[in-house]
DOLOBA-460142 format. One line per 4 residues: number of its first residue (from 1); for each residue x, y, z of C-alpha. Coordinates in nm, 2 decimals. Layout:
% residues N
NUM	X,Y,Z  ...
END
This chain:
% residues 412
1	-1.68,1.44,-5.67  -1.31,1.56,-5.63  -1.45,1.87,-5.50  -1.67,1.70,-5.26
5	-1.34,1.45,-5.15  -1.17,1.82,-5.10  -1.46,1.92,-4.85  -1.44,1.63,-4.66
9	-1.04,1.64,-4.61  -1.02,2.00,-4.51  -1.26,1.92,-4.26  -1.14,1.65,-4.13
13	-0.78,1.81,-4.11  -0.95,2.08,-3.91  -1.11,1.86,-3.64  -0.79,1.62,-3.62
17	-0.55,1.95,-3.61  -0.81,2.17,-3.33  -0.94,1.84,-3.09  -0.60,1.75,-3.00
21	-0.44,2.11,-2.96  -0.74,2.23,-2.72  -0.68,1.89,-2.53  -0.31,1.91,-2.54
25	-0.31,2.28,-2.40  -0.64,2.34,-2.16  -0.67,2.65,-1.97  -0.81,2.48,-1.69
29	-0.77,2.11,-1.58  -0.99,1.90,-1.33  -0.83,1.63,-1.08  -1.04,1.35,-0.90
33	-1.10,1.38,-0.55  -1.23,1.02,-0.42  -1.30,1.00,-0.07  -1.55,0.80,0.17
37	-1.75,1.13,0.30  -2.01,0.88,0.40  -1.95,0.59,0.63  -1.73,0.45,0.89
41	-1.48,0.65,0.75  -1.58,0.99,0.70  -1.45,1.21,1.01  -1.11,1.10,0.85
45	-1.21,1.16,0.52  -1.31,1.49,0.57  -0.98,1.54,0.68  -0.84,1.40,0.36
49	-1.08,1.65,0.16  -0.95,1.95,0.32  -0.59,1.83,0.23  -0.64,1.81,-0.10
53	-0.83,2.13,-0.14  -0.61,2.31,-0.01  -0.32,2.19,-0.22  -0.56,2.35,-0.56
57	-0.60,2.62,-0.37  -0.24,2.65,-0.33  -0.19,2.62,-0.69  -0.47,2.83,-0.79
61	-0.34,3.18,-0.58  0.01,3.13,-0.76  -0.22,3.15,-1.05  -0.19,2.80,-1.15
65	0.01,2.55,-1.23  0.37,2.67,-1.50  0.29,2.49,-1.82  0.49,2.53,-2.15
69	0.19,2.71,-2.29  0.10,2.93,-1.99  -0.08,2.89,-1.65  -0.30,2.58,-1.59
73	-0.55,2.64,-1.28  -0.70,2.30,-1.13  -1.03,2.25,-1.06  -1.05,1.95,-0.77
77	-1.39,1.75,-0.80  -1.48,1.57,-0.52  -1.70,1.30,-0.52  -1.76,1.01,-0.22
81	-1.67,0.65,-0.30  -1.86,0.53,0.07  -1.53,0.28,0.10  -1.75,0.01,-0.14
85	-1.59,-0.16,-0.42  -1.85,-0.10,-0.65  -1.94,0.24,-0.61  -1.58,0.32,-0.58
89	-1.54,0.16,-0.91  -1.84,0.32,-1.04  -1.73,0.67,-0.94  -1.37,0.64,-1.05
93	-1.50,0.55,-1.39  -1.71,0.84,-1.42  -1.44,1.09,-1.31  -1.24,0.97,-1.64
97	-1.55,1.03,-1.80  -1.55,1.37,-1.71  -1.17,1.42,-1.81  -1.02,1.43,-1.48
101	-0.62,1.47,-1.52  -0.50,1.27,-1.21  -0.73,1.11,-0.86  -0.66,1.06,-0.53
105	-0.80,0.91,-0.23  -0.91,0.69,-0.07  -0.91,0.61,0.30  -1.01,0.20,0.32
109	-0.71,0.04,0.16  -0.86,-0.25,-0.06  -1.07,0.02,-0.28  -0.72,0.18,-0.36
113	-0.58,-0.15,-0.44  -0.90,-0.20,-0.72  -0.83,0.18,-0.84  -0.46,0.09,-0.87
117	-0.58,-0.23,-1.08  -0.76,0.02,-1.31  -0.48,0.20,-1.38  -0.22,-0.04,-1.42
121	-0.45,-0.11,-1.76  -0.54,0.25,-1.84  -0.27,0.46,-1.71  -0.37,0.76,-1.45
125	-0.20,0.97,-1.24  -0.30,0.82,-0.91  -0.21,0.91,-0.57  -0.40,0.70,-0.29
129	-0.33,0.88,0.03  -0.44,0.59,0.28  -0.23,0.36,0.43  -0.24,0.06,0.15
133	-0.17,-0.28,0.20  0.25,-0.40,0.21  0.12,-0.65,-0.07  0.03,-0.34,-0.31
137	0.40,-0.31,-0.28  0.48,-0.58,-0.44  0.69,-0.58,-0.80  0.44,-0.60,-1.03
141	0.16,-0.52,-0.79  0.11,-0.10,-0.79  0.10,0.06,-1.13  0.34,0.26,-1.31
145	0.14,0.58,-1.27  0.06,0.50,-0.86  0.25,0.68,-0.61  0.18,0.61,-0.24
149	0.23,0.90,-0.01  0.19,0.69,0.31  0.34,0.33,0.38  0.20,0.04,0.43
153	0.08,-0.11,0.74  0.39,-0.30,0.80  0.60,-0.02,0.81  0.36,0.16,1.10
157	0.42,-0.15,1.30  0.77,-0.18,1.27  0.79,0.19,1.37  0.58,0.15,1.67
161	0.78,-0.15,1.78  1.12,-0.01,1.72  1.00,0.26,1.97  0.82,0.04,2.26
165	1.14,-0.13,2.25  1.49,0.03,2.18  1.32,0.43,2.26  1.11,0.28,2.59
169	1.34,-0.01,2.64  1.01,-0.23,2.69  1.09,-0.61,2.66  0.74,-0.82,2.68
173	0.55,-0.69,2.40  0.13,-0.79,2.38  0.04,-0.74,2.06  -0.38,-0.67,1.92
177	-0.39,-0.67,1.56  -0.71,-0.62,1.37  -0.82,-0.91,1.17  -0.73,-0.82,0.83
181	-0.44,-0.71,0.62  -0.43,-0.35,0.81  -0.39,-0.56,1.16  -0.14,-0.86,0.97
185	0.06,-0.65,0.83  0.10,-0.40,1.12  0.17,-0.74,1.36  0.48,-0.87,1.12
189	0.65,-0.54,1.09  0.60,-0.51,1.53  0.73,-0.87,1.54  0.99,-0.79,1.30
193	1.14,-0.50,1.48  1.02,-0.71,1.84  1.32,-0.98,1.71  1.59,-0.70,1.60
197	1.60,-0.53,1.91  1.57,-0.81,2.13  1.21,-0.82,2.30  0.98,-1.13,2.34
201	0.62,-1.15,2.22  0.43,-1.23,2.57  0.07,-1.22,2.38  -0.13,-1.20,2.07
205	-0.48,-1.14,2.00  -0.68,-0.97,1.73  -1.03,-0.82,1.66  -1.23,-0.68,1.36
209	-1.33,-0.40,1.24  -1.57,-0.23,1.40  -1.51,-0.43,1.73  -1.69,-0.21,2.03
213	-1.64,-0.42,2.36  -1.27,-0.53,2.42  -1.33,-0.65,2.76  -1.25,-0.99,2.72
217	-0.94,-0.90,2.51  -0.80,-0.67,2.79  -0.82,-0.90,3.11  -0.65,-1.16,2.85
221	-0.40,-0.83,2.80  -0.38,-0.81,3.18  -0.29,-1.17,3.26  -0.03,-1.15,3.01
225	0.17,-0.91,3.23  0.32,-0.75,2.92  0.55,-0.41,2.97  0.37,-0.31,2.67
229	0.03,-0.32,2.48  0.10,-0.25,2.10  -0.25,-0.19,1.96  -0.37,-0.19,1.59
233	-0.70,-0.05,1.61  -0.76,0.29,1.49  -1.02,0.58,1.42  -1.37,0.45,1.63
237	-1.21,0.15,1.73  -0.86,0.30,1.87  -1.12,0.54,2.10  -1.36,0.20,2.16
241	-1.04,0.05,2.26  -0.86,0.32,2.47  -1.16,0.44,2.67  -1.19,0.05,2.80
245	-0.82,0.07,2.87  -0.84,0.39,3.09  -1.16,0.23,3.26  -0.95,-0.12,3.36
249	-0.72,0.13,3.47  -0.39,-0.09,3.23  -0.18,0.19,3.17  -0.09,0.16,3.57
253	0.03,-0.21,3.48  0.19,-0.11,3.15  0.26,0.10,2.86  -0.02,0.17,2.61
257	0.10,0.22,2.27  -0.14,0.28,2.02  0.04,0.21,1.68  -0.06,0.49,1.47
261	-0.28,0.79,1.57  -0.44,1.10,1.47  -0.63,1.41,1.61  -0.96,1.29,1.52
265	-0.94,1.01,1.73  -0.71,1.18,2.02  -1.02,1.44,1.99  -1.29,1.15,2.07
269	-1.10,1.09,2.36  -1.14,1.23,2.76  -0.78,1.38,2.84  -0.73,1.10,3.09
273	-0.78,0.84,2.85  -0.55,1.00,2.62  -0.28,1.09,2.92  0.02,0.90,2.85
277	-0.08,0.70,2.56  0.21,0.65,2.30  0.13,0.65,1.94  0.30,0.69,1.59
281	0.16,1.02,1.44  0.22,1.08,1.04  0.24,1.46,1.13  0.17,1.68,1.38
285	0.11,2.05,1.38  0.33,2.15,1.67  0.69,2.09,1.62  0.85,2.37,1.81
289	1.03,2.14,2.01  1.16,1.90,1.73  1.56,1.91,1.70  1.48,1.96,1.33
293	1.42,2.35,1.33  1.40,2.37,0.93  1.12,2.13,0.94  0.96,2.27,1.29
297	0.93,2.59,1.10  0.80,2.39,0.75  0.52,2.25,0.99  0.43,2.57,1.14
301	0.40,2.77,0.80  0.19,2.48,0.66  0.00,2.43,1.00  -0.08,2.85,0.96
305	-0.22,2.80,0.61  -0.43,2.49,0.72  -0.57,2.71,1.00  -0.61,3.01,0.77
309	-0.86,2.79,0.54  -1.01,2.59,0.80  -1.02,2.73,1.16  -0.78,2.41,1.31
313	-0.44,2.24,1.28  -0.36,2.00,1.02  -0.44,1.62,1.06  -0.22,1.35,0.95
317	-0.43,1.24,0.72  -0.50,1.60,0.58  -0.12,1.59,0.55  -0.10,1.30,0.32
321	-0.32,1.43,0.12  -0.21,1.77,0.06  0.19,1.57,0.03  0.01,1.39,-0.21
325	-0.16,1.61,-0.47  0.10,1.86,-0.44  0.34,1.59,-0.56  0.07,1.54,-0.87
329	0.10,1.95,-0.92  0.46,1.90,-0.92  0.49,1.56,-1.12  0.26,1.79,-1.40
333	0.47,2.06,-1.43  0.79,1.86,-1.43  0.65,1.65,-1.68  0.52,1.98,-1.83
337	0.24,1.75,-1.99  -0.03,1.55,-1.81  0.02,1.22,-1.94  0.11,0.97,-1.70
341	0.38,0.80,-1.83  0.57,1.10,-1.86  0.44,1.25,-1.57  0.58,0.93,-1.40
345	0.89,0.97,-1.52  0.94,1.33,-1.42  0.89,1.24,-1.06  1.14,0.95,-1.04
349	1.37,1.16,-1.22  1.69,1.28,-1.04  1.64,0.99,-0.79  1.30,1.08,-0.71
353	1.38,1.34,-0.48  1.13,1.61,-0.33  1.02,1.83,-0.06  0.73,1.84,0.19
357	0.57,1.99,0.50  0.76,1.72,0.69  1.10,1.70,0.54  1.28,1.56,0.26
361	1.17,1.27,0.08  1.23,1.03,-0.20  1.04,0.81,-0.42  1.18,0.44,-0.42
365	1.12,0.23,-0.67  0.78,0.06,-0.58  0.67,0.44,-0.60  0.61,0.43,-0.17
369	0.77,0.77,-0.05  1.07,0.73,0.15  1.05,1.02,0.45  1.31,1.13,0.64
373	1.07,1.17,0.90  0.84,0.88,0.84  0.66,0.97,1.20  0.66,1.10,1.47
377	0.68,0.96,1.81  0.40,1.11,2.03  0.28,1.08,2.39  -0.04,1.18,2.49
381	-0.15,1.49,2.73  -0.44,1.50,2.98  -0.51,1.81,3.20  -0.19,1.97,3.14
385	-0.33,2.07,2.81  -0.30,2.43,2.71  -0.62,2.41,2.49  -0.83,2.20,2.28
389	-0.55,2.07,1.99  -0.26,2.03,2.23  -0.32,1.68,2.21  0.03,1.52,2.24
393	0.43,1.57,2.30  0.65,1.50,2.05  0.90,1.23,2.17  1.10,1.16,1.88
397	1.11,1.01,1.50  1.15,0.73,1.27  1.24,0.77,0.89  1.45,0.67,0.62
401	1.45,0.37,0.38  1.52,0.10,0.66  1.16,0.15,0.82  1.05,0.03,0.51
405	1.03,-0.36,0.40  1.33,-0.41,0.17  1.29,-0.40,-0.18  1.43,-0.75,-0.22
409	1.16,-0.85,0.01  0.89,-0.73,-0.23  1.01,-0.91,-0.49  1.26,-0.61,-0.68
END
């Protein structure tokens, strides 16, 4: 009996001491990669993809990631939530199942917000790299283990008002949200930054999602007799939207600023649509005229290493994501563990400072990333174009902790 009691300890000791040391110290580690590849969003997700598969790669040809116990190389699995709720859920679930170290993703906000929910109960290194709702902000609302490489609507808005107003000096502001926390929040932080600097609100309308005809909209746009059109839309509806604007010929009568842009969308456009349209751009490739000429050349090395992997410049969206995972990488190795409490704590460590393609950044406390360059202001090019990416002019910039809503104002 004692003998048989003997048996079953040693063995026993074995599994409890081997499981946790082969789990503690893997070789090899997979990260979740969550994206809509199907669906209204998926010319922007694919974008998101590449991102993020280039930051493994990144890790991978420095031979992985430094670990006390030697070099870790990541494995990124993708996988295509179809921006549903339940087969978000679904997917995300079976990701842990498969022993996934960290996700990221995500490109419709209110998917993020459910993920986020997950993990505030079972911690996760999570990264959504969409733009997520200013509620998500909230104390108490995005979980320990969340870190949000891009802002929330609000701030976008704010951004793209500031501009119209004290860069353009317009003063009658129309504003077309999209009706839904995207479009709200995006039309308080306009209006917010509409009342600092001293412009009036000559209009409001909104429209949702997938809106194709904006005629009636636009002639109530034109009657207004605003200096500017601040516009929510954005991927099919921004070029819906735009194309209608060119055809009624508006941007004669006024300016047409397009709150936040990308390539994918300036790409669906004809140049003369495009031609003079202002927009907020999260990043793009060509800097070489930015005052900045430490982060001009940070954008060109990152925008030859994009091109190297995938024959064209870096998105904005491919940006965040690629900010984003690397900042998981980093938050790992910091941590040197991959639990996410501690890796949590390694990244707001020191104040939460860090480096990207961009600029200098910092995490505040409700884990949103506060940029240095938040964006960039852009203007749009027609015929002048010198070939198929030289999309915009870089006007300008926006960053630091004031384009943000306060923290008091989120309930810290």
């Amino acid at each position: 009996m004692k003998r048989r009691y003997f048996i079953a300890t040693l063995m026993l000791s074995t599994l409890v001491g081997f499981v946790p040391a082969k789990a503690a110290d893997p070789s090899k580690i997979k990260v979740g990669i969550l994206l809509p590849l199907t669906g209204p969003f998926a010319a922007v997700a694919e974008t998101q993809k590449q991102g993020a598969l280039l930051a493994v790669d990144v890790i991978n040809k420095r031979g992985g990631l430094n670990m006390p116990w030697g070099k870790v190389t990541v494995e990124g699995v993708v996988d295509d939530d179809e921006a549903k709720l339940d087969v978000g859920v679904r997917r995300y679930r079976y990701l842990v199942s498969e022993g996934v170290k960290g996700v990221g993703g995500q490109t419709w906000a209110p998917l993020a917000y459910a993920i986020n929910a997950m993990v505030s109960k079972d911690p996760m290194p999570y990264f959504p790299i969409c733009v997520m709702a200013k509620e998500s902000f909230q104390k108490g609302k995005l979980a320990d283990s969340s870190f949000a490489a891009a802002y929330s609507p609000w701030t976008v808005g704010y951004m793209a008002g500031k501009s119209a107003v004290q860069t353009l000096g317009k003063k009658r502001v129309f504003f077309l949200a999209r009706s839904d926390s995207w479009g709200w929040d995006m039309r308080d932080g306009a209006y917010a930054a509409a009342k600092e600097f001293g412009a009036e609100i000559v209009g409001y309308d909104e429209a949702s999602l997938g809106t194709s005809d904006f005629t009636t909209i636009l002639q109530k746009v034109r009657a207004a007799k605003p200096d500017v059109l601040i516009a929510a839309q954005f991927a099919a509806d921004s070029v819906a939207l735009l194309k209608q604007v060119s055809q009624m010929g508006l941007g004669k009568e006024m300016t047409i600023f397009n709150a936040f842009i990308t390539n994918v969308v300036a790409k669906g456009l004809p140049p003369e649509a495009l031609q003079g349209i202002y927009a907020m751009h999260y990043f793009y490739y060509d800097l070489s005229t930015f005052e900045d000429k430490a982060v001009a050349k940070s954008a060109q090395e990152f925008t030859e290493l994009f091109r190297a992997k995938y024959n064209t410049p870096p998105d904005s969206y491919a940006t965040i994501a690629y900010v984003a995972y690397m900042e998981m990488f980093r938050g790992f190795e910091a941590a040197k563990s991959f639990d996410a409490k501690q890796v949590s704590a390694a990244l707001m460590a020191g104040g939460g400072q860090f480096n990207t393609v961009k600029g200098p950044a910092t995490w505040r406390q409700d884990h949103s990333a506060v940029y240095k360059y938040a964006a960039f202001l852009v203007k749009g090019k027609g015929a002048e174009r010198k070939n198929e990416w030289d999309l915009f002019s870089v006007e300008g910039s926006l960053g630091g902790d004031s384009v943000l809503p306060t923290l008091k104002a989120l309930g810290y």
